[in-house]
C-alpha positions as CSV (number, residue, x, y, z in Angstrom):
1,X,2.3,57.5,129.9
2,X,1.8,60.3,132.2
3,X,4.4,58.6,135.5
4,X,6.5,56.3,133.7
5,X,8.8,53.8,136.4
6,X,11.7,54.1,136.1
7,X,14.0,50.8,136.0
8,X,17.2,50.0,136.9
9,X,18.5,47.2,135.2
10,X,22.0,46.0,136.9
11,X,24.2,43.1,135.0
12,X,27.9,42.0,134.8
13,X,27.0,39.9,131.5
14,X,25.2,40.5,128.3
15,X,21.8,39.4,128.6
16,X,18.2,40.4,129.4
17,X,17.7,42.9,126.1
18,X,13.8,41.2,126.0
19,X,13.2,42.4,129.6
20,X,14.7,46.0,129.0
21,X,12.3,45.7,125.4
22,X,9.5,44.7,127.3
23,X,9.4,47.2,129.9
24,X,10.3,50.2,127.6
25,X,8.0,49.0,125.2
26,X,5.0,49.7,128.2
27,X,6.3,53.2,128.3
28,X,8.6,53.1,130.9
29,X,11.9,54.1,131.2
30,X,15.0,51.9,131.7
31,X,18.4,52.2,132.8
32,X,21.3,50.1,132.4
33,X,24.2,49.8,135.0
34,X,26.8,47.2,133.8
35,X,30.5,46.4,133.3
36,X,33.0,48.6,130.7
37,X,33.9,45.8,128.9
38,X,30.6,45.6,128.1
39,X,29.5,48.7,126.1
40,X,30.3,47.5,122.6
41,X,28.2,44.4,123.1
42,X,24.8,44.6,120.7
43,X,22.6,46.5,123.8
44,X,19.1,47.5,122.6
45,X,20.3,50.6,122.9
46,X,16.9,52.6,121.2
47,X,15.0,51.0,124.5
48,X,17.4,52.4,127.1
49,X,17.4,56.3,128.5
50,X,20.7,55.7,129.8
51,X,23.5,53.6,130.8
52,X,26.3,53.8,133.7
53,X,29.7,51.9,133.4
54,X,31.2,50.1,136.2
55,X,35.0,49.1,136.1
56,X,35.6,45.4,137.1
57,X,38.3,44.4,138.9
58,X,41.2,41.5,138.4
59,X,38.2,39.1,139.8
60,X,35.9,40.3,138.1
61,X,34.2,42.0,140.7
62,X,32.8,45.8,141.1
63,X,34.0,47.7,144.1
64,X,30.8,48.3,146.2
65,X,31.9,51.4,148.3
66,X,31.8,53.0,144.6
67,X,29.1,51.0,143.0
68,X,27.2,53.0,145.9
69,X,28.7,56.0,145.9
70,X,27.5,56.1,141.8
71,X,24.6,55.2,142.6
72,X,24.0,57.7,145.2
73,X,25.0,60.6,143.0
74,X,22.9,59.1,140.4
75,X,20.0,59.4,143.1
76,X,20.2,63.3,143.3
77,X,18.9,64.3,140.1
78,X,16.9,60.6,139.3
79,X,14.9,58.3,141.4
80,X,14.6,54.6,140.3
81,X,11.4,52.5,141.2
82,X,13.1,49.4,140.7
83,X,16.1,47.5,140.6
84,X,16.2,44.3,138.8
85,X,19.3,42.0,138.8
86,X,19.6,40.4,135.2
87,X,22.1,37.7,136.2
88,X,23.0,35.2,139.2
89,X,26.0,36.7,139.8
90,X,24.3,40.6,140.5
91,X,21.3,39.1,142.9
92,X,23.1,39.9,145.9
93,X,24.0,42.8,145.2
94,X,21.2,44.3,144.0
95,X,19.1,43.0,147.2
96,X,22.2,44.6,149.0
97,X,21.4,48.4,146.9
98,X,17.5,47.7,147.3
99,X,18.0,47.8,151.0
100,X,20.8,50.2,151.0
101,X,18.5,53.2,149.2
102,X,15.2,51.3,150.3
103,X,13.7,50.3,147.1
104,X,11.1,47.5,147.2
105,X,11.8,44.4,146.4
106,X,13.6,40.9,147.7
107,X,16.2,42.3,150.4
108,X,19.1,40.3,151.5
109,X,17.8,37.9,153.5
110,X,15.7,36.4,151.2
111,X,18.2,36.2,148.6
112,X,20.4,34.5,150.0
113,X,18.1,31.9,149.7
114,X,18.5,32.2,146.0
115,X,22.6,32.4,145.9
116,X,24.0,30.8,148.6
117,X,23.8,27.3,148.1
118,X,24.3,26.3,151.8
119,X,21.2,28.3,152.5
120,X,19.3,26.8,150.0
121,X,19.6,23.8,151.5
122,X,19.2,24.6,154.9
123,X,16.0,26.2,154.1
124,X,14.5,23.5,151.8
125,X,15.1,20.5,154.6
126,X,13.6,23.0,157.3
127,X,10.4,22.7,155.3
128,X,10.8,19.1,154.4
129,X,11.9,19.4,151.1
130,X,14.3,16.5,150.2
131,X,18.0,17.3,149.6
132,X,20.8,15.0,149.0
133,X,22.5,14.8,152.8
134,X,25.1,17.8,153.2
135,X,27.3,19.8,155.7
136,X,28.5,23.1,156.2
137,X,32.4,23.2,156.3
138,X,32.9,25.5,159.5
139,X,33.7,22.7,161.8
140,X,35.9,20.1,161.9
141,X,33.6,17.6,164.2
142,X,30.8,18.3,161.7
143,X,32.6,16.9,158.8
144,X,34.1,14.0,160.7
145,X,30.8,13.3,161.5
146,X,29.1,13.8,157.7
147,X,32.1,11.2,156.1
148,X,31.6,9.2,158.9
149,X,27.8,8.4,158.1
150,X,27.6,9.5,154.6
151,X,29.3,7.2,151.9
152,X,31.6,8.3,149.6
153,X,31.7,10.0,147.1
154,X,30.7,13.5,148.0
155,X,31.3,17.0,145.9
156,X,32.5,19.9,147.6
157,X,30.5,22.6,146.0
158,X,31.3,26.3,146.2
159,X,28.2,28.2,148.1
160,X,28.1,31.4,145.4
161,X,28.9,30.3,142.0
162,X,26.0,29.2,139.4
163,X,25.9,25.7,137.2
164,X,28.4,23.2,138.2
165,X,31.2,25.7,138.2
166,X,34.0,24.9,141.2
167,X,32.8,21.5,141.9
168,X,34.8,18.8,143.3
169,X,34.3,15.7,143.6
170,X,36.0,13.4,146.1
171,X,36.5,9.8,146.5
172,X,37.3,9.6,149.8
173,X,38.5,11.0,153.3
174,X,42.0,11.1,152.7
175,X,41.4,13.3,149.5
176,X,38.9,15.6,151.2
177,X,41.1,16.8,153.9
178,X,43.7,16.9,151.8
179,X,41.1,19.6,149.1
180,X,40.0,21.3,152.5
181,X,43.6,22.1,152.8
182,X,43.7,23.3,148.9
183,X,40.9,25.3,150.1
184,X,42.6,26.8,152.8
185,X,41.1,30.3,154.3
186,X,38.6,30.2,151.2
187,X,36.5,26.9,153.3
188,X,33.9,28.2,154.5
189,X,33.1,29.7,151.2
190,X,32.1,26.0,150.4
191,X,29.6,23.0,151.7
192,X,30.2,19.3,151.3
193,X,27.5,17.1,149.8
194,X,26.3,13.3,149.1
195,X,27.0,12.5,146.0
196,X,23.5,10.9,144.1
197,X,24.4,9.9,140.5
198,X,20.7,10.8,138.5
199,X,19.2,12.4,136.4
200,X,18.8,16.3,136.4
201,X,15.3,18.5,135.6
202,X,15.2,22.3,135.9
203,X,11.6,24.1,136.2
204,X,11.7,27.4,134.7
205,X,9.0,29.9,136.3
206,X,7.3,33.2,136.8
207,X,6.1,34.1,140.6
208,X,3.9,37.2,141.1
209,X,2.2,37.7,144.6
210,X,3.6,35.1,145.9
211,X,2.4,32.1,143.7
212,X,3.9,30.2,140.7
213,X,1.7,31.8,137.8
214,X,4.0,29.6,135.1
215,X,6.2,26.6,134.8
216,X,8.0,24.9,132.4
217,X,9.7,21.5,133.3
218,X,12.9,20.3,131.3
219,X,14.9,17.6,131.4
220,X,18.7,17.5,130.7
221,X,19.9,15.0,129.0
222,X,23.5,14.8,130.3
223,X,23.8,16.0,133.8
224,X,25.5,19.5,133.8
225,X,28.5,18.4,136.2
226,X,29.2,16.0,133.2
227,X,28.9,18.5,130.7
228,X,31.0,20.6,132.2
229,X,33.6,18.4,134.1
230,X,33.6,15.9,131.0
231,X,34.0,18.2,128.0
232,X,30.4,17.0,126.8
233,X,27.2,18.7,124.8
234,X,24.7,20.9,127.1
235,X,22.1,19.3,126.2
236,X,18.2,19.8,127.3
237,X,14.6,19.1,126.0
238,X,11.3,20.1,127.2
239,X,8.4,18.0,128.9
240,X,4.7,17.8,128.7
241,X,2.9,18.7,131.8
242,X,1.0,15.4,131.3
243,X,3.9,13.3,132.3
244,X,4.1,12.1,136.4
245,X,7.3,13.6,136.4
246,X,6.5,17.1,135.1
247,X,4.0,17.3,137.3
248,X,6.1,16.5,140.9
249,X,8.2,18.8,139.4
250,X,6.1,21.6,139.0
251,X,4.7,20.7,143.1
252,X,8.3,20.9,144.6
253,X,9.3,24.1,142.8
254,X,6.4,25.4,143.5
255,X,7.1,24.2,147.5
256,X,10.6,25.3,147.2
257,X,9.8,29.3,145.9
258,X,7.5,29.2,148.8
259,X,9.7,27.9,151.6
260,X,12.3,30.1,150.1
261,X,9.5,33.4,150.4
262,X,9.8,34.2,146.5
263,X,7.1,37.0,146.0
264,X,7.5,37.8,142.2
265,X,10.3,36.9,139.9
266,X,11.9,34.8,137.0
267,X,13.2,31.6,138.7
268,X,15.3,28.8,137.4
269,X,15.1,25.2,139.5
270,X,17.3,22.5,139.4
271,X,16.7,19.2,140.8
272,X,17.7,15.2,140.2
273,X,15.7,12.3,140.5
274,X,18.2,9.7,141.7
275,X,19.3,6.5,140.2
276,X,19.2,4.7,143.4
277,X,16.1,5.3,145.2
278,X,13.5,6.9,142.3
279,X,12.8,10.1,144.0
280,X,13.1,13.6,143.2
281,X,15.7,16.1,145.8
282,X,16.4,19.8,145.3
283,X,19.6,20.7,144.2
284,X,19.8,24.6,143.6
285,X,17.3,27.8,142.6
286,X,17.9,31.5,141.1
287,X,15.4,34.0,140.7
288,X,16.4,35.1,137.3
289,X,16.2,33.8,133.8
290,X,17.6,30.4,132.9
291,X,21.1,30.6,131.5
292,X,22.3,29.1,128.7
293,X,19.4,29.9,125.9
294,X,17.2,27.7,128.4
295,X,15.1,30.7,128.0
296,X,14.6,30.2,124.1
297,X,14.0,26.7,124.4
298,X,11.2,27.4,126.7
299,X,9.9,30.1,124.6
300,X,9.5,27.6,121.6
301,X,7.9,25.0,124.0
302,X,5.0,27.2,125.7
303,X,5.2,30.7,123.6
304,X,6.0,32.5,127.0
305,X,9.0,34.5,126.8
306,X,10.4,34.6,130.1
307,X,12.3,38.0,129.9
308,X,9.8,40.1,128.8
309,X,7.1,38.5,131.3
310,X,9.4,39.2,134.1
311,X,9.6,42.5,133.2
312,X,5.7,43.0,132.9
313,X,5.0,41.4,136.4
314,X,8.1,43.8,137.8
315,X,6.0,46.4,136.6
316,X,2.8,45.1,138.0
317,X,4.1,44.7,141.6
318,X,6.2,48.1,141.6
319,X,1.9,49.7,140.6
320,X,0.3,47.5,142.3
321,X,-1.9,45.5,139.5
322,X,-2.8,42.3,138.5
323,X,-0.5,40.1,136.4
324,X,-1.4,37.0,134.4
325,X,0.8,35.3,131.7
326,X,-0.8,34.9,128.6
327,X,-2.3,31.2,127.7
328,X,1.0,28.7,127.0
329,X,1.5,26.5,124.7
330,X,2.1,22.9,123.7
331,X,5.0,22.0,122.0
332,X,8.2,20.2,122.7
333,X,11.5,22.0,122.1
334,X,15.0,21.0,122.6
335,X,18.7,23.1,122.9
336,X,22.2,21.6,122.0
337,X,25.1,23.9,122.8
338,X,28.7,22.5,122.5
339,X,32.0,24.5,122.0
340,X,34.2,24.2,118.9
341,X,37.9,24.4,118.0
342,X,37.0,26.8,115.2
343,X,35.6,30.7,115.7
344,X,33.4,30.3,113.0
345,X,31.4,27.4,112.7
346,X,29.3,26.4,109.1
347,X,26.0,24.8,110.8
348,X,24.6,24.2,107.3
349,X,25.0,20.7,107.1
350,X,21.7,20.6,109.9
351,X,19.0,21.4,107.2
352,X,16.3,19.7,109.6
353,X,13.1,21.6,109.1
354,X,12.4,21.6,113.0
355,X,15.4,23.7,113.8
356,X,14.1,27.0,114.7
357,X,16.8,29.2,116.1
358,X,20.5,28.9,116.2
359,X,23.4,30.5,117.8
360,X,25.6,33.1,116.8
361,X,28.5,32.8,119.3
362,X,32.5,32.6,118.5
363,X,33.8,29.1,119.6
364,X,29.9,27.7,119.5
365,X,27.6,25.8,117.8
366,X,24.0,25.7,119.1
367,X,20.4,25.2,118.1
368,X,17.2,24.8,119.0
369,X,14.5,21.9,117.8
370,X,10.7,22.3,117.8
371,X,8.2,19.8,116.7
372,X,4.9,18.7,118.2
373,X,6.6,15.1,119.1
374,X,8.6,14.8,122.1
375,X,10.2,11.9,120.2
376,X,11.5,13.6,117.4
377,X,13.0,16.6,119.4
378,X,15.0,13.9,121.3
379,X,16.0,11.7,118.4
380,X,17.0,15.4,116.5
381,X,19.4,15.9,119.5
382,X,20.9,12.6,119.6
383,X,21.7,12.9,116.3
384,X,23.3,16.2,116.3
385,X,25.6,15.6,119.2
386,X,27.1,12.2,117.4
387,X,27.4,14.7,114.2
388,X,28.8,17.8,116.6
389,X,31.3,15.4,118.5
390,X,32.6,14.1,115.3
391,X,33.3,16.9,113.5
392,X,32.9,20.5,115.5
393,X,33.3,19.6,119.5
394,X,36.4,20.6,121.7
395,X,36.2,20.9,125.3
396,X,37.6,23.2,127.8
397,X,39.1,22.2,131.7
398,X,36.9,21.8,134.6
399,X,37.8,24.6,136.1
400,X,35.8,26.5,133.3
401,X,32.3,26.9,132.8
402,X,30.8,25.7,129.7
403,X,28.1,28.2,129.3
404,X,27.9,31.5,131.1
């Protein structure tokens, strides 16, 4: 390739080897700026030109004055054509450093709309999106006025964090002044929202020029607040696009990555169809990858792999060319994930002939199900979590997430 882009691939987690694959695979070159603790982990290392180390604080957290003062330095001898945040928890900063150097792509504005769960809202009832009812925490009189129309319970939900991580939920006034207090000067770092006990779908998509060019709807089988606050099995299974509900689900992510002003990205959509009423309301979205293997599952359902598609339509805005996903498939696929007490885990007593991948993670057991009966992936799943509970399971406090 006579101009190969160069790509800057940021992360704080291990993930997204397909994408940096994909996109050196087209000839280009890619760069990999991620934590210390990081550089033993299995990086396609043969696909990357280089890598820079960031050291992560007691948090956690990279100190920006020097993430951009690398970066800068970096920029004297080497100019990057994109940036591309592999996981939630790097969006904002990279749409901070794409604005910072000016380097197209989604600035901060828009991606806020994509990590601050506040603004999600905000932005989806603007454009008549349904949302479960919910109030900032800034002022007092608003959130006498919320518990004063809004029946209890409610979850107090932290704006930045991904899955159910941080979530509260409270059973009535008394206990929620008394978290707010808890809280303290960390607040407004948090909204308060009703409470809608359902049943939870995510929509796994590409965007490119500003339209949904794929989507995948999946249901989970036990909410993720009660997998993660319950010590239960992350579980999730594909749908067929022919079912009623796939297909509302496919119309209000695609309304939502409009509203929100996606342009061209991975995305990951949450939403819950509530057991009182019937009807679908947003609940959260991220323009990356689906965490948890989701992005597996849904390869195994459709044949699209998500992370090296999102790197080929990166590539196609940055040069200003068409992008179409290739043809998907039809098949059903479903995940299990659960911890275990033990660090090594013998998964040979599941012999099914429909398992197709499994995981290879300390303290895990996981696997994926394909088959062309939607029936048989569920049945396969119900059966492994009674045999998983029984014999493999443990479970971790709330406070933790289950599944990064």
């Amino acid at each position: 390739m006579a101009n190969p882009l160069h790509i800057l691939c940021i992360s704080r987690f291990f993930k997204g080897n397909d994408f940096i694959r994909s996109a050196a695979t087209q000839g280009h070159k890619v760069y990999l700026l991620t934590s210390k603790k990081l550089e033993n982990d299995s990086w396609c290392w043969e696909s990357i030109t280089d890598v820079y180390f960031m050291l992560e604080d007691e948090e956690g957290q990279w100190n920006k004055k020097h993430l951009v003062e690398g970066l800068a330095h970096t920029l004297r001898y080497l100019s990057f054509d994109i940036f591309v945040a592999l996981d939630d928890f790097d969006v904002e900063h990279v749409a901070f450093l794409r604005e910072y150097f000016r380097i197209p792509g989604m600035g901060e504005t828009t991606a806020r709309y994509f990590r601050d769960k506040l603004a999600m809202r905000m932005q989806a009832a603007a454009h008549g999106i349904p949302v479960p009812q919910f109030s900032s925490l800034f002022h007092d009189a608003d959130i006498h006025a919320f518990i004063e129309t809004v029946p209890a319970p409610w979850l107090v939900k932290p704006r930045m964090q991904a899955s159910a991580a941080g979530i509260k939920k409270i059973e009535d006034a008394a206990s929620l002044w008394s978290h707010l207090d808890y809280l303290g000067s960390e607040r407004h770092e948090y909204l308060i929202e009703q409470y809608r006990p359902g049943q939870v779908y995510h929509v796994d998509a590409l965007s490119f020029d500003g339209n949904v060019v794929f989507s995948q709807a999946s249901q989970y089988i036990d909410p993720p607040f009660d997998v993660a606050h319950g010590g239960g099995i992350f579980r999730s299974s594909s749908m067929s696009n022919e079912e009623e509900d796939a297909s509302m689900l496919a119309l209000l992510n695609k309304q939502v990555l409009q509203a929100f002003g996606m342009k061209y990205s991975a995305c990951h959509t949450e939403f819950i169809k509530s057991h009182q009423d019937g009807n679908f309301y947003f609940l959260e979205t991220a323009s990356r990858v689906g965490g948890a293997n989701i992005a597996e599952m849904v390869e195994f359902a459709t044949g699209i792999n998500l992370w090296k598609e999102w790197a080929l339509l990166e590539i196609a805005a940055c040069t200003k060319r068409p992008y179409t996903p290739p043809p998907a498939k039809q098949l059903h696929a479903g995940i299990l994930i659960s911890l275990t007490s033990s660090k090594e885990v013998d998964d040979s007593v599941f012999t099914d002939p429909e398992i197709v991948w499994r995981l290879k993670k300390d303290h895990h057991i996981g696997m994926i199900v394909q088959s062309h009966s939607k029936e048989r992936v569920r049945s396969l799943l119900d059966q492994y979590a009674g045999q998983i509970r029984a014999s493999f399971h443990a479970s971790m406090p709330s406070k933790e997430k289950l599944i990064d």
